[in-house]
C-alpha positions in Angstrom: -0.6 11.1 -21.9 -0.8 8.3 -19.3 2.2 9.3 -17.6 0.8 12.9 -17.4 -2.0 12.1 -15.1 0.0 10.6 -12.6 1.7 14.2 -11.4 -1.6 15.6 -12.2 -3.4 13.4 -9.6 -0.6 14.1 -7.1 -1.0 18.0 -7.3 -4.5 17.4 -7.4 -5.0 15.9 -4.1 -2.5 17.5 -2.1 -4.5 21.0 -3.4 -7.3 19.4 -1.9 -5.7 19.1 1.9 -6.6 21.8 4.2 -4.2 23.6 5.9 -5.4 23.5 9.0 -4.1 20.9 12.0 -5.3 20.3 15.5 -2.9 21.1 18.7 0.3 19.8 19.9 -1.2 18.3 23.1 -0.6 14.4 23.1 1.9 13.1 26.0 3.9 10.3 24.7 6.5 8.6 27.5 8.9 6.3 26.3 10.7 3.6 28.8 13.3 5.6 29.7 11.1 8.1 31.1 11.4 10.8 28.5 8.1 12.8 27.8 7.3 13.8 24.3 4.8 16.2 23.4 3.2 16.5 20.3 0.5 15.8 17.7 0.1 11.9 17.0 -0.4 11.3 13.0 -0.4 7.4 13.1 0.9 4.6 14.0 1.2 1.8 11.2 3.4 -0.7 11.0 5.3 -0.4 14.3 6.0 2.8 14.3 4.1 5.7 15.7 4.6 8.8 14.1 4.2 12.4 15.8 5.0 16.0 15.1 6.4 18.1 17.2 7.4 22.1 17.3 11.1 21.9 17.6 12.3 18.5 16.4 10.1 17.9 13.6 8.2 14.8 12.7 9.4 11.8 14.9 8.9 8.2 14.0 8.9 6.3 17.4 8.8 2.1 17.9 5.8 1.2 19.5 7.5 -1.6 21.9 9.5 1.4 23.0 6.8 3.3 24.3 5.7 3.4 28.0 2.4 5.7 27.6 0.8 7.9 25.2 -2.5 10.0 26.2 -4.8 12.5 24.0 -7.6 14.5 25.0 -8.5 13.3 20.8 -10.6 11.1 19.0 -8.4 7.9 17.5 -9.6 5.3 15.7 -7.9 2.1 17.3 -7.4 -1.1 14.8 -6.2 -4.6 16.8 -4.2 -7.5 15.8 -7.7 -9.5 15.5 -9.3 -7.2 13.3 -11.4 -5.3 15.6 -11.9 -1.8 15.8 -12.4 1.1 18.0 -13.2 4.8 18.4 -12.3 6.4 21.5 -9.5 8.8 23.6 -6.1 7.6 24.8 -5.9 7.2 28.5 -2.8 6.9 30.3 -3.9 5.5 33.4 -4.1 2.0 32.2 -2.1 -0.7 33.9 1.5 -1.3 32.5 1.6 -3.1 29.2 -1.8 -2.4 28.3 -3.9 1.0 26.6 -7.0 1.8 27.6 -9.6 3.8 24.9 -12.0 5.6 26.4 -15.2 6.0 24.3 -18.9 6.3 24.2 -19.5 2.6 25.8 -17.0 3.5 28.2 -13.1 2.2 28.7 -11.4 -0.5 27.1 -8.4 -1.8 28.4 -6.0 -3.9 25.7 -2.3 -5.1 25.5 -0.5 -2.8 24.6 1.0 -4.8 21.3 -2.6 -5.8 20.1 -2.6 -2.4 19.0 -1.3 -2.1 15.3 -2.7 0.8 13.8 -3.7 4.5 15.4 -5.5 7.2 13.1 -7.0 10.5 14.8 -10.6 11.3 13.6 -9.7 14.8 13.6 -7.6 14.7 10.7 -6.9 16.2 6.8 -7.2 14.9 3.8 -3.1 15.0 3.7 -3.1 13.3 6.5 -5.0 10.5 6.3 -3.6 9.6 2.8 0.1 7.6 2.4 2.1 8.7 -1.0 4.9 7.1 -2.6 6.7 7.6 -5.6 9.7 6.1 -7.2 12.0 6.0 -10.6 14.4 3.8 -11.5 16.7 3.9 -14.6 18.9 0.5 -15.5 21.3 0.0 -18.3 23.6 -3.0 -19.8 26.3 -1.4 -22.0 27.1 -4.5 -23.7 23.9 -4.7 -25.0 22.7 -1.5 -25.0 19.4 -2.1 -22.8 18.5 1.0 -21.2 15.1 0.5 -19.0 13.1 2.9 -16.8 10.6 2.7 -14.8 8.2 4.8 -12.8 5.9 3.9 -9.9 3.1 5.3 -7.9 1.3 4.4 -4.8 -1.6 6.1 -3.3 -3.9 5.2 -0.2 -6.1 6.4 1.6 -8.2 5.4 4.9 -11.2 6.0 6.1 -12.9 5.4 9.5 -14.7 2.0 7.8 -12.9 1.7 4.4 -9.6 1.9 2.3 -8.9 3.4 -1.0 -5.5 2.6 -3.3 -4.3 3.5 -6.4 -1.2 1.8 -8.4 0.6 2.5 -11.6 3.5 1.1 -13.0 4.8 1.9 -16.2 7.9 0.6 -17.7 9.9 1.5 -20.8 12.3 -0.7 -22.5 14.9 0.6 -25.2 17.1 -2.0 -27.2 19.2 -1.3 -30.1 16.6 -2.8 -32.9 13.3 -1.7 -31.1 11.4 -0.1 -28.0 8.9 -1.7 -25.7 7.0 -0.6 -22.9 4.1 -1.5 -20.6 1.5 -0.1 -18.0 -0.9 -0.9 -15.5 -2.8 1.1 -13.4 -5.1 -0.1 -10.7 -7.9 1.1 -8.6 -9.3 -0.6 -5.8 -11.1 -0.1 -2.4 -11.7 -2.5 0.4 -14.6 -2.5 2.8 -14.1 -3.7 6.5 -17.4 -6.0 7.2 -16.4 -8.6 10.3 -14.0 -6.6 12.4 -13.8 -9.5 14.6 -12.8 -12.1 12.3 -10.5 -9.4 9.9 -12.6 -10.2 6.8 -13.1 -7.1 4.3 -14.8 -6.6 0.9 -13.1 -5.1 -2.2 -13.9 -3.8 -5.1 -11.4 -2.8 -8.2 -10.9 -1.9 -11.4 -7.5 -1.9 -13.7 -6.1 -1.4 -16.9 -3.0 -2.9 -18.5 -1.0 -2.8 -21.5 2.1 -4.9 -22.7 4.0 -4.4 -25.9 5.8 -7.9 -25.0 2.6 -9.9 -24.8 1.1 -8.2 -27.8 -1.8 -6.7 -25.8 -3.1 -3.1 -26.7 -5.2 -2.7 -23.6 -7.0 -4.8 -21.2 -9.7 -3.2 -18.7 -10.8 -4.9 -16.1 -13.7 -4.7 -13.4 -14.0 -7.0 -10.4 -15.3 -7.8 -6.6 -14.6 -10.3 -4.2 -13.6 -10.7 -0.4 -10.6 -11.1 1.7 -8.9 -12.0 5.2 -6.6 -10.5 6.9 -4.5 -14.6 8.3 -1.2 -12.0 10.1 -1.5 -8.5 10.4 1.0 -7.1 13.7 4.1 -5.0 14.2 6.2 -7.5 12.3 4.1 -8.7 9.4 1.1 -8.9 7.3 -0.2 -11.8 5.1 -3.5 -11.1 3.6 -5.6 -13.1 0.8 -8.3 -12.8 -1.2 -10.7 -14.6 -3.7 -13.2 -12.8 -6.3 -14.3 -12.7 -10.1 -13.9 -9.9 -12.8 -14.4 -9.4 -16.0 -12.3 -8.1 -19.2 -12.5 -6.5 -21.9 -9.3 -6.7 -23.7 -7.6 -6.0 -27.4 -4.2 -7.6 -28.9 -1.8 -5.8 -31.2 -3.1 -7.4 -33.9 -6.9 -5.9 -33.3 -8.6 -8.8 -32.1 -11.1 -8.3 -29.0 -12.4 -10.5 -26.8 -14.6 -10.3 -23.8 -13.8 -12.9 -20.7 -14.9 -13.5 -16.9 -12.2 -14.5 -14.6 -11.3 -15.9 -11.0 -9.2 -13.3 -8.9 -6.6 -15.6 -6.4 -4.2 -12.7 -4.6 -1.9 -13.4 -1.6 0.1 -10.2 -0.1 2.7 -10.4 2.1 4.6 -7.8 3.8 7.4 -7.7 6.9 9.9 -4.8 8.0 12.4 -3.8 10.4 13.4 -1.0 11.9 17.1 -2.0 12.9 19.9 -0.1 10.7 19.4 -0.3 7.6 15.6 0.0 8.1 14.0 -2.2 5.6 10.7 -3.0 3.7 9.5 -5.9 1.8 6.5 -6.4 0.0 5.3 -9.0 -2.4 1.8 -9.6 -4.0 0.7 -12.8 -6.0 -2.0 -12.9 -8.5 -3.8 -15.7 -10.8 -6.3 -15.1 -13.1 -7.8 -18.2 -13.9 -10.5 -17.6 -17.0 -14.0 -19.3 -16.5 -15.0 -18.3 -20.2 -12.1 -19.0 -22.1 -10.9 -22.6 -20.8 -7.5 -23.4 -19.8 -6.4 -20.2 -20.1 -4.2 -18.5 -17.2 -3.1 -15.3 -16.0 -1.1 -14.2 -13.8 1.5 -11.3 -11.9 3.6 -10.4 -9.1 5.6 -7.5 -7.4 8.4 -7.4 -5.3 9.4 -4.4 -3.9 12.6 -4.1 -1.0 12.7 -0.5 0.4 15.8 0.7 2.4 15.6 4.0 3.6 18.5 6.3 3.0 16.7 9.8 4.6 14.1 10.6 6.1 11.0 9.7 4.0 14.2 9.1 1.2 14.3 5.2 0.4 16.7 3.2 -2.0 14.1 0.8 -3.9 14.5 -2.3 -5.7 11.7 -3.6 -7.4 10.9 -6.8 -9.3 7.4 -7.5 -11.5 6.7 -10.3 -13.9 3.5 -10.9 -16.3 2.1 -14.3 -17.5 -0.3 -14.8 -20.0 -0.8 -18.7 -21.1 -2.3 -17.0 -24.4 -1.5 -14.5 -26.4 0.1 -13.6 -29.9 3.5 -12.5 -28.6 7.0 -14.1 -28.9 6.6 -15.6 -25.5 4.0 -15.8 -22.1 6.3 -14.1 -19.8 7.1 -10.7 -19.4 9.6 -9.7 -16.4 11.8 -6.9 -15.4 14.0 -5.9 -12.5 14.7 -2.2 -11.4 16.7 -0.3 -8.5 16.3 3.2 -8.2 14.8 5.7 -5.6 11.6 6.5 -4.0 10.0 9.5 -2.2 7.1 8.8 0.9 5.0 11.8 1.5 
C-alpha cells in the first residue's frame, strides 16, 4: 500500500500539466558565435536547459554562453540570494545580463546568475522528478536488498515544495526486514538579500531494524543558504518538531525535538558528468533527555543517457534508544535512476 501511492502521485501530477507551451523565440549565443533558438526551461545548477524544434532538448553550460534574450517573463535568482522578475536583454555589456522589469534594467555578472525559471510556465514544467531502483545481492550469504526512491519538487515564484520516499527491503535466509520514510516539506524565501528561507515539514518513518512501527513527525524552523553557485551548494538549517511514534513492541510515546540539518551538494559537467548530494540530520530530544537521533543520505549520480543516470546511494539511521538489536541501521545500494 505505501509503495502504491508513489506511481499514483506520479500519474497524478503529470495528468495535472497542461499541454500547452509558449513559443520557440529565445536567442541563445554561445562564444563561438553559434545562435540557438528556442524555448528556455531553466537554468539550475550550471546548466541552462532549452528546447528546440529540430534537435530536441539541449542542456547548455552557462560559462559557455555569450548571450541569451527573451521577449518572456523570467524569474532571475543570484548567488546572494536575491531575486528578480523581469525580460532577458541582450544588450548588456560583455560578461554581464541585464533583466529588464517594472523598475526598470538591472545589469549583473553574468555568473551571479544561478538559477532562470520563465513565469510563463506548466505545472510539468516547473516541477523536477526523479526516480530510481536499485537491487543488490551477496550470494554467499544470500542477502538480496532493494530499494526504491523518489524525489519530487516543485518551485514557485516565492516558495519550494519537495517530497521524498525511500523504502528499502531486506531479505536474509532466516528473516525479512524493511523500512520507509517519506518526507514532506516546503520552504519559504523571506530575506532574499541575506539567502535566509523558512520551512515547514512533515514525515513519517518506519524501521523493522530499530523496532519502530511508525513515527510521524511535524516540524518548522529556518535556514541559510552559506554557498549556493554553479559549482556548489551548502545549505543549513535549525528548527523543532514533534513526534508521535510506536515501537514493535506497542509502546507509544510522544516527544518534541531539535531539528540540526546541513546539505551539501557539488557537480560536474566534464565526462562522466557527475552528482553528489549529501544531507545530515540530528535530532536531539528536549522531552526525553539524552536521547539522540539522527540520519544521512548520500547519493552519487552519473549519467549514462540523457535524463538516464547510474545511482549509488548510501543512508544510515541512528537511534540512541530503542528496543532493537542495535542503534544503527545502514544500507548501501547502486542501481538506476530516471529524471523527468
Amino acid at each position: 500500500m505505501k509503495l502504491a501511492l508513489a506511481p499514483a502521485l506520479i500519474v497524478l501530477l503529470l495528468s495535472c500539466t497542461n499541454t500547452w507551451g509558449r513559443s520557440k523565440t529565445d536567442i541563445v549565443t554561445l562564444h563561438n558565435g553559434d545562435n540557438v533558438t528556442c524555448e528556455i526551461k531553466s537554468l539550475y545548477a550550471g546548466l541552462l536547459e532549452c528546447s528546440t524544434d529540430v534537435m530536441g532538448t539541449l542542456s547548455i553550460e552557462w560559462d559557455g554562453i555569450a548571450s541569451i534574450s527573451s521577449n518572456y517573463e523570467f524569474q532571475v535568482r543570484y548567488s546572494d540570494g536575491s531575486r528578480h522578475i523581469g525580460r532577458i536583454d541582450s544588450t548588456g555589456t560583455p560578461g554581464s545580463i541585464g533583466i529588464v522589469g517594472d523598475s526598470g534594467a538591472i545589469d549583473s555578472d553574468w555568473l551571479q546568475v544561478v538559477e532562470l525559471r520563465p513565469l510563463q510556465t506548466t505545472l510539468k514544467d516547473a516541477m523536477d522528478i526523479y526516480l530510481g531502483a536499485g537491487y543488490d545481492y551477496t550470494k554467499a550469504s544470500e542477502t538480496s536488498q532493494i530499494t526504491l526512491g523518489l524525489d519530487i519538487s516543485y518551485e514557485q515564484e516565492r516558495s519550494r515544495s519537495a517530497l521524498k520516499l525511500r523504502h528499502v527491503t531486506s531479505d536474509t535466509r532466516e528473516e525479512s526486514f524493511s523500512s520507509t520514510k517519506l518526507n514532506l516539506s516546503r520552504g519559504f524565501f523571506n530575506d532574499r538579500t541575506r539567502r535566509l528561507f523558512r520551512y515547514g515539514n512533515s514525515s513519517y518513518e518506519s524501521n523493522d531494524q530499530l523496532a519502530l512501527d511508525y513515527r510521524v513527525s511535524l516540524g518548522a524552523g529556518f535556514g541559510r543558504y552559506f554557498i549556493d553557485n554553479h559549482e556548489r551548494q551548502l545549505i543549513s538549517a535549525i528548527g523543532l518538531q514533534a513526534n508521535t511514534e510506536r515501537d514493535l513492541a506497542g509502546e507509544q510515546q510522544e516527544s518534541l525535538e531539535g531539528a540540526l540539518r546541513l546539505e551539501f551538494a557539488t557537480w560536474k559537467f566534464d565526462p562522466p558528468e557527475l552528482d553528489v548530494r549529501l544531507t545530515l540530520n540530528l535530532y536531539p530530544s528536549l522531552t526525553d533527555s539524552g536521547r539522540l537521533r539522527g540520519d544521512s543520505d548520500l547519493r552519487l549520480r552519473w549519467e549514462l543517457y540523457k535524463d538516464l543516470f547510474w545511482d549509488v546511494t548510501a543512508w544510515g539511521v541512528y537511534d540512541n534508544r530503542n528496543i532493537g538489536d542495535g542503534n544503527l541501521d545502514y544500507g548501501v545500494s547502486t542501481g538506476i535512476g530516471w529524471d523527468y
